[in-house]
C-alpha positions in Angstrom: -73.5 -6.4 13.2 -70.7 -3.9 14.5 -69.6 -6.6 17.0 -69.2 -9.3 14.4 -67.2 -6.6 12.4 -65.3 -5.7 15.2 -64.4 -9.3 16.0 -63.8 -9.9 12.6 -61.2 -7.3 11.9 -59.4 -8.3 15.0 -58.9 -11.8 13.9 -57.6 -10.4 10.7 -55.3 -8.2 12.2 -54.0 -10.8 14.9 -53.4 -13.3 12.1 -51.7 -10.3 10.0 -49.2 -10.0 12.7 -48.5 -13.5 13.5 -47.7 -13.9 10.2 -45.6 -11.1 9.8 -44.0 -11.9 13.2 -43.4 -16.0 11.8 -41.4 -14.4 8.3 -39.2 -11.8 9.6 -38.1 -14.0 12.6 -34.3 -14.3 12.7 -34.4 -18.2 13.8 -36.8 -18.9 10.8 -34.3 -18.1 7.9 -37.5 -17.7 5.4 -36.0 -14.6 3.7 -33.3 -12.9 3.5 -29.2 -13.3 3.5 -27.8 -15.8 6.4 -24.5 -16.3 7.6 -22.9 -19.7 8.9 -20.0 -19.5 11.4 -19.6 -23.2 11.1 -18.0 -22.7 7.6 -16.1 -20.0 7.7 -12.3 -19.9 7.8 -9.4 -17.0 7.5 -6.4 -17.8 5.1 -3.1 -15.3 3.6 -3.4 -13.9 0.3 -1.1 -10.6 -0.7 0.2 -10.5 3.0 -3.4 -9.8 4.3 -5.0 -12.1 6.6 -8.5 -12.6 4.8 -11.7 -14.5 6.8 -14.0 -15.7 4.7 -17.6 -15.2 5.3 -20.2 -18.4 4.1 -23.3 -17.2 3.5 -26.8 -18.4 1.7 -29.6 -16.0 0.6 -33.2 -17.9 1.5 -36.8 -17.5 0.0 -39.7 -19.2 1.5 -36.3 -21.3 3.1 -35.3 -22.4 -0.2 -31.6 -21.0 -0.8 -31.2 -19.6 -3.9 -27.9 -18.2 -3.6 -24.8 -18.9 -1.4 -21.0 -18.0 -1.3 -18.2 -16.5 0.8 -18.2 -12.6 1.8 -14.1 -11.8 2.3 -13.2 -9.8 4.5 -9.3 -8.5 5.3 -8.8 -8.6 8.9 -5.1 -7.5 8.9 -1.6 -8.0 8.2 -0.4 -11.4 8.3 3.5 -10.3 9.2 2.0 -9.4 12.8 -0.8 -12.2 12.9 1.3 -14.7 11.0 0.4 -17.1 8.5 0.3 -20.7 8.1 -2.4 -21.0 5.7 -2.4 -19.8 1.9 -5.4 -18.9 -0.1 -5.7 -20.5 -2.9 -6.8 -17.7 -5.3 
């Protein structure tokens, strides 16, 4: 009886942490906010080089959010500019 029980909880708490392991992966994007490099981009608005971050918030890999983070990454006299936001 205590080796069945022992064996038992064992499996339970393997499974427990291959589950747990499977959803907070960082390749998995289950959960959680996620960034895409392949869309971002950096454009001038109010002399200020701005990049703009693309993003999409997941649950069980279903996106129910998404958008652009910006972020000001300098002046655009030094940097230059080429490239003008449109808002």
């Amino acid at each position: 009886m205590l080796l069945q029980y022992k064996a038992f909880s064992t499996a339970v708490i393997f499974s427990a942490l291959v589950t747990i392991a499977t959803i907070t992966a960082p390749f998995t994007s289950m959960f959680g906010k996620h960034y895409s490099t392949q869309k971002d981009f950096v454009c001038c608005k109010a002399n200020h080089l701005i990049s703009h971050h693309y993003f999409t918030v997941n649950v069980f890999w279903i996106t129910v959010d998404s958008g652009y983070t910006e972020e000001s990454i300098g002046d655009s006299k030094s940097a230059g500019c080429n490239i003008t936001c449109n808002n």
